[in-house]
C-alpha positions in Angstrom: 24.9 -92.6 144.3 22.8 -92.2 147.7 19.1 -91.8 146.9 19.1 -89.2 149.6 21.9 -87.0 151.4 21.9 -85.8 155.5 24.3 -83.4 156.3 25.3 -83.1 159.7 28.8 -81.1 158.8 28.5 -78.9 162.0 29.1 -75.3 162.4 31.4 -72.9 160.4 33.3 -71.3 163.4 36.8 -71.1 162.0 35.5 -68.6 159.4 36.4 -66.0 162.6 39.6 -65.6 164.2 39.6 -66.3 166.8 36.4 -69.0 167.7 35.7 -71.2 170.5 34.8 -74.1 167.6 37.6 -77.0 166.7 39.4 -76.6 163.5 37.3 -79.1 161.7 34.4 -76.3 161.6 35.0 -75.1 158.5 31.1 -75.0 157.0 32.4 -77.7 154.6 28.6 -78.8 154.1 27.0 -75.5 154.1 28.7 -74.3 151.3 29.0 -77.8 149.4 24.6 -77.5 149.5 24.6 -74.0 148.8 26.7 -74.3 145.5 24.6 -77.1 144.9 21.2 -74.9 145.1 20.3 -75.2 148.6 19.4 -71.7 150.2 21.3 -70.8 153.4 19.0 -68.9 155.9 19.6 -66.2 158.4 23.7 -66.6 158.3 24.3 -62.9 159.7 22.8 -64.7 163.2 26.1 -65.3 164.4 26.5 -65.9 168.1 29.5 -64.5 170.6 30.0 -66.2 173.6 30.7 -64.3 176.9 33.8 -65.7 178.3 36.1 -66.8 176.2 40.1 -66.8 176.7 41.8 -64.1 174.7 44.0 -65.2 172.2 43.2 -69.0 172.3 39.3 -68.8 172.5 38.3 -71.8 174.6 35.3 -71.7 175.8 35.1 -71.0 179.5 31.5 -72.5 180.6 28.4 -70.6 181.6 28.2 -72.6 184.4 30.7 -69.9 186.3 28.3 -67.7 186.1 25.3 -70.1 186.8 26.9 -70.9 190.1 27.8 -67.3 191.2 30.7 -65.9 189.5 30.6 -62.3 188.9 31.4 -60.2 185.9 34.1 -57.2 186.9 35.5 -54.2 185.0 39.0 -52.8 185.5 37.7 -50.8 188.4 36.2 -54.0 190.1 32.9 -53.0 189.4 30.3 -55.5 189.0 29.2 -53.8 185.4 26.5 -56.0 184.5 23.9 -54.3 186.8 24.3 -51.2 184.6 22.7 -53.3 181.4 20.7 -55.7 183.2 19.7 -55.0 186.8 17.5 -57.9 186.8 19.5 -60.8 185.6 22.7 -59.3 186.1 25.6 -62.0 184.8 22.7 -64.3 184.0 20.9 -62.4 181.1 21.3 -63.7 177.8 24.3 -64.3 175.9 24.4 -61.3 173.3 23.4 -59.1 176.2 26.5 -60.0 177.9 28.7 -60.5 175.5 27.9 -56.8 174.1 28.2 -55.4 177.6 31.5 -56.7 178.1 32.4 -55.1 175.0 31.3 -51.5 175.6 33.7 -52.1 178.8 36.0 -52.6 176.9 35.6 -50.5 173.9 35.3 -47.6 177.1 38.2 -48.2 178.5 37.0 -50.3 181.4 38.7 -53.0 180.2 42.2 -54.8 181.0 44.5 -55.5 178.1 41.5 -56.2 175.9 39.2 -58.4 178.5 37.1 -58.0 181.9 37.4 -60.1 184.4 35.6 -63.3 185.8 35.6 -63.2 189.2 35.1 -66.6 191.0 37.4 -65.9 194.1 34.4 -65.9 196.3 32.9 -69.7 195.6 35.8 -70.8 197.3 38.3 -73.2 196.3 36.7 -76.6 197.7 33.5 -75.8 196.0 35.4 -74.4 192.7 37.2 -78.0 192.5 33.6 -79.5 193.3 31.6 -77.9 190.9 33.6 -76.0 188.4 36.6 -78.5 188.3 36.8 -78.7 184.5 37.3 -74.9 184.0 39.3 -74.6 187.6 42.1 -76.8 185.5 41.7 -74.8 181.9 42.2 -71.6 184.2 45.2 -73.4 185.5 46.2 -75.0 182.5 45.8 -72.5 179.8 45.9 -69.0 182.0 47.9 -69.7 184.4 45.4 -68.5 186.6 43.9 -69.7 190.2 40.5 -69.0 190.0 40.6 -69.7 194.2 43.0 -66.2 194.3 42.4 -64.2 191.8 40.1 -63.4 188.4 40.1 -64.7 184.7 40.5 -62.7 182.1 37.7 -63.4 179.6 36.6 -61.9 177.0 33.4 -62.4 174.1 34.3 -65.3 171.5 32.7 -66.5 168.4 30.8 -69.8 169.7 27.6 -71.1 167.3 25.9 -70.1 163.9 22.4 -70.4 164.2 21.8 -69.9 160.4 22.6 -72.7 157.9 20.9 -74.9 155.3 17.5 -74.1 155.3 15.4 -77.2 156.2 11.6 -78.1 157.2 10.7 -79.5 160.7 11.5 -82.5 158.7 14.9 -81.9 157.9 14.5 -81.7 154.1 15.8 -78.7 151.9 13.1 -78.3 150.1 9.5 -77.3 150.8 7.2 -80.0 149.7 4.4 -77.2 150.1 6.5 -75.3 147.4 6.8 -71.6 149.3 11.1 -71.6 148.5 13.1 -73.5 146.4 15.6 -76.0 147.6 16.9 -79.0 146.5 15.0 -82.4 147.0 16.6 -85.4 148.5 19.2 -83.1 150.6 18.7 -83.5 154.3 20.7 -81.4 156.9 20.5 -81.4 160.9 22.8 -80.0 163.9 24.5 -77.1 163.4 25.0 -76.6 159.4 21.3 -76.8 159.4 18.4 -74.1 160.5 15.2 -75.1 160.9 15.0 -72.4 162.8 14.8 -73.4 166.3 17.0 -70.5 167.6 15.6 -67.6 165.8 18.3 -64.9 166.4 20.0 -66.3 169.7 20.0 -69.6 170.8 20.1 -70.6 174.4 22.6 -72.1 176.1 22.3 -76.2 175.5 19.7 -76.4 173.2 21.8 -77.2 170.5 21.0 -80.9 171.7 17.5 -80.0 170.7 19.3 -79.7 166.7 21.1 -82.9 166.9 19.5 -85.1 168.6 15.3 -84.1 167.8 15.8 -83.0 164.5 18.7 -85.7 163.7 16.4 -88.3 164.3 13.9 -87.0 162.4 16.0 -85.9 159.4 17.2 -89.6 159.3 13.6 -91.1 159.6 12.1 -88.1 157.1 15.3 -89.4 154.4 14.9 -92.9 155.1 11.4 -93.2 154.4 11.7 -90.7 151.5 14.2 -93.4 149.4 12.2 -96.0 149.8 10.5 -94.3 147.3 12.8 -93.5 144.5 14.3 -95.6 142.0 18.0 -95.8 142.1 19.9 -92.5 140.8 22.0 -92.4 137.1 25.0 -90.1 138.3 27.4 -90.6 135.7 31.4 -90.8 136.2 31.5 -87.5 134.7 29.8 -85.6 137.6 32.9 -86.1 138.9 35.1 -84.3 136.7 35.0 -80.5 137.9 36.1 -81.7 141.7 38.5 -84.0 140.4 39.8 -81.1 138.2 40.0 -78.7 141.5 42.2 -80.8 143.2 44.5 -81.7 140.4 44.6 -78.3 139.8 45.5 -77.3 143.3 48.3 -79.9 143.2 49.7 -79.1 139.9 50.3 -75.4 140.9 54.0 -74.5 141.3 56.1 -71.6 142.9 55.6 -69.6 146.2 52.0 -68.5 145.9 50.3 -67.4 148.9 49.1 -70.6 151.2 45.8 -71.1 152.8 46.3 -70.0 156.4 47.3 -66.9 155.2 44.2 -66.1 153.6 42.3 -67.7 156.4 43.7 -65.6 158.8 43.1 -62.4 157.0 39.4 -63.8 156.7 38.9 -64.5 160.3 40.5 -61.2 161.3 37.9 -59.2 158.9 35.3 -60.5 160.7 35.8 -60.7 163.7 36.4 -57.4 163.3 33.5 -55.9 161.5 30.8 -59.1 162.1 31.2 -59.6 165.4 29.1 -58.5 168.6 28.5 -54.5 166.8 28.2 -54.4 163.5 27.3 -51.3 161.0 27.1 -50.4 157.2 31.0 -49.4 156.6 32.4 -52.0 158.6 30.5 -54.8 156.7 30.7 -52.9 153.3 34.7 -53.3 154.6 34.7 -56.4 155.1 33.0 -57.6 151.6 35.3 -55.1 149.7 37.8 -57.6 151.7 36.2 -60.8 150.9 35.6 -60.1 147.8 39.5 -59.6 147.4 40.6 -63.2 149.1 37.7 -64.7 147.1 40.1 -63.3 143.8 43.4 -64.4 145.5 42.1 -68.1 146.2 42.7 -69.9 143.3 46.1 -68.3 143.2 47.0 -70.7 146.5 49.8 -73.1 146.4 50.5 -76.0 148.9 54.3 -77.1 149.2 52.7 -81.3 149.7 52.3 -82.8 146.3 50.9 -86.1 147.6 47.5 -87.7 147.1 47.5 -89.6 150.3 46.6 -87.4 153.9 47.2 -84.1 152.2 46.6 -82.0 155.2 47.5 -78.8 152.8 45.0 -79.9 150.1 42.2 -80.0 152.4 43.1 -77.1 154.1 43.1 -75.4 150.4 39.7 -77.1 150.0 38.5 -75.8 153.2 39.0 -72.0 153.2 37.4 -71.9 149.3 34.1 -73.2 151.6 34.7 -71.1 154.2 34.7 -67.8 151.9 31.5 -68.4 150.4 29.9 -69.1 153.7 31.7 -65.8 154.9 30.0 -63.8 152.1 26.6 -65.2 152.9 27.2 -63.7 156.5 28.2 -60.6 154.9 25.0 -60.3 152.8 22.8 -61.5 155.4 23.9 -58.9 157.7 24.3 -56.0 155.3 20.5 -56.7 154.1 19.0 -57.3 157.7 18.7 -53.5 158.5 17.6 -53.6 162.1 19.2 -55.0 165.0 18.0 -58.5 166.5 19.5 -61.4 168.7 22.7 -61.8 167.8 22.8 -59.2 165.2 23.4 -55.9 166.5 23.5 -53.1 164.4 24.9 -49.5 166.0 23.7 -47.5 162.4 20.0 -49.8 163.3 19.7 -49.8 167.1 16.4 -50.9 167.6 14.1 -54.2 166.4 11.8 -53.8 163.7 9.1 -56.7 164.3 7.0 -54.3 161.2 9.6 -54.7 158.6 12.0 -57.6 159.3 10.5 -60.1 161.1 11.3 -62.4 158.6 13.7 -64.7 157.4 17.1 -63.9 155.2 17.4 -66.5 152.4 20.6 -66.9 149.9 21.0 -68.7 147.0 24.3 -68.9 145.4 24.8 -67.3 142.1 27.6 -68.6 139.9 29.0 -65.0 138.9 28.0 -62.4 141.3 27.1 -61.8 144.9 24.0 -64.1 146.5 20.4 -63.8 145.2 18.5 -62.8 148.3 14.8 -63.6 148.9 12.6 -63.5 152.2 10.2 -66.1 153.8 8.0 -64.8 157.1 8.4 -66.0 160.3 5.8 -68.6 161.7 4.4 -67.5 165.2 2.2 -70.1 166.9 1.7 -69.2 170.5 4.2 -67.0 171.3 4.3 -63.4 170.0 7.6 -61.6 170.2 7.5 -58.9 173.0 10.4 -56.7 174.2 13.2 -58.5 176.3 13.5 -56.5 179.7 16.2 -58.2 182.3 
């Protein structure tokens, strides 16, 4: 009965398989505001890390590269000054991530990664500087970065779309240009303001959480001070508490949650990941589309009310599918390529007809009502990135 609400749920990385995010990314609050009326906002901006581990998809820190580390094919080329002379294994993340791709997609690849070469930092300095990622090599690779390379390879890492919110963090635009839903608040990652536009840079995720936290939480403070107390009667209740009694209730050998989860991370990482084009996402909604049907068909073996990891998990993957189909229908309708979102059917950026902002608004029957808003340029115009 809160006279206002802040989400800060985080990201939705587990809606890909696999992602460098923690299992508790499951855009629980995205969705939750979304069904609620909230619009999500450019959700096909989905970022890929450069060097991720195969398989397991920790994240294997920029930092590598920061200090030296090169970027190496199969044929122990340094690739990276084919696609960006300049900035070579500096240039930005989608730049990367897409070039180690086309290795691999070329055959230039080994087993499905390149390589990241740190063999000539030396091991004293490696230990010195790099010593958190000289133990995960060790640790989780079994490899010596001091003697020889890491296979790497790109990983889904951040969402920069989310709830859309002003600079205030409210979902809703007191100047009444888009609908939202007053006294929601989000900030950090399930929100987008949008500080990243298409591609955020390394670290400034703080600038979400820690800016735009604190002025969500001073923006929602100071807007309950003047509201009376909400009515929410008991019965508002009822539909969740039905859900989960429902969920419970269900007996035989249905299909379980992880199953369908796993299906849905494999789609898109598959068809929504570095390249993306019109079959391959019209796929992967066909595919969607299908889980969403098969979802309230799951059963969990735990009957308990009490830490019922299979309940939430249930819970989980129903919020994970609708924010799946909003990056779907974000990317499907964004017909250009941009940041992140790289289009091989749309190659180039298209500043005359899409620089603007995706919004979606859930729709109780059908696929996401989809409306625009225009991107605000103060002193920066957008030119072409050349590295």
């Amino acid at each position: 009965r809160a006279k206002t609400v802040i989400m800060a749920t985080g990201g939705l990385g587990r809606v890909y398989e696999p992602s460098t995010n923690a299992l508790i990314c499951t855009g629980d609050g995205m969705a939750v505001a979304y069904r609620a009326g909230a619009p999500l906002m450019d959700m096909e901006m989905v970022q890929y890390h450069p060097t991720t581990l195969k398989g397991k998809g920790l994240l294997i820190t920029e930092a590598a590269r920061g200090e030296g580390a090169y970027l190496l094919n199969s044929k122990g080329e340094r690739f990276m000054e084919r696609y960006a002379p300049t900035m070579l294994e500096l240039a930005s993340r989608d730049v990367v991530s897409r070039a180690e791709q086309i290795e691999i997609n070329e055959g230039r690849g080994i087993k499905g990664c390149v390589l990241l070469d740190c063999r000539h930092l030396g091991r004293p300095f490696l230990q010195d500087r790099l010593g958190q990622i000289y133990a995960e090599a060790k640790t989780f690779a079994n490899v010596d970065l001091a003697e020889e390379p890491l296979p790497i390879r790109p990983g889904m890492h951040y969402q920069m779309g989310g709830i859309k919110t002003d600079t205030e963090g409210r979902c809703w635009d007191v100047q009444g240009q888009w609908k939202g839903l007053p006294g929601l608040f989000a900030a950090g990652e399930t929100a987008c303001v949008s500080l990243h536009g298409g591609n955020r840079l390394g670290a400034n995720s703080l600038l979400d959480t820690v800016v735009f936290g604190r002025r969500a939480g001073q923006c929602a403070a100071e807007y309950a001070k003047t509201l009376p107390p909400p009515t929410i009667p008991e019965s508002a209740m009822e539909a969740d508490q039905q859900l989960v009694a429902t969920i419970l209730s269900r007996e035989g050998s249905g299909e379980r949650a992880a199953t369908l989860r796993l299906e849905m991370g494999t789609t898109m990482n598959r068809y929504l990941s570095v390249f993306r084009e019109q079959e391959g996402m019209e796929t992967a909604a066909l595919r969607l589309h299908d889980l969403k049907a098969r979802w309230p068909g799951i059963t969990i073996q735990d009957k308990g009310q009490v830490f019922n990891t299979g309940l939430v998990a249930a819970l989980e993957l129903g919020f994970m599918l609708d924010c799946a189909e909003a990056i779907i229908m974000g990317a499907l309708t964004r017909e250009e390529s941009r940041g992140a979102h790289f289009r091989t059917d749309f190659l180039n950026r298209d500043d005359e007809q899409w620089l603007k902002h995706v919004l979606l608004y859930h729709t109780a029957d059908g696929p996401p009502r989809v409306e625009y808003l225009p991107v605000t340029i103060t002193q920066w115009q957008p030119q072409v990135r050349v590295y």
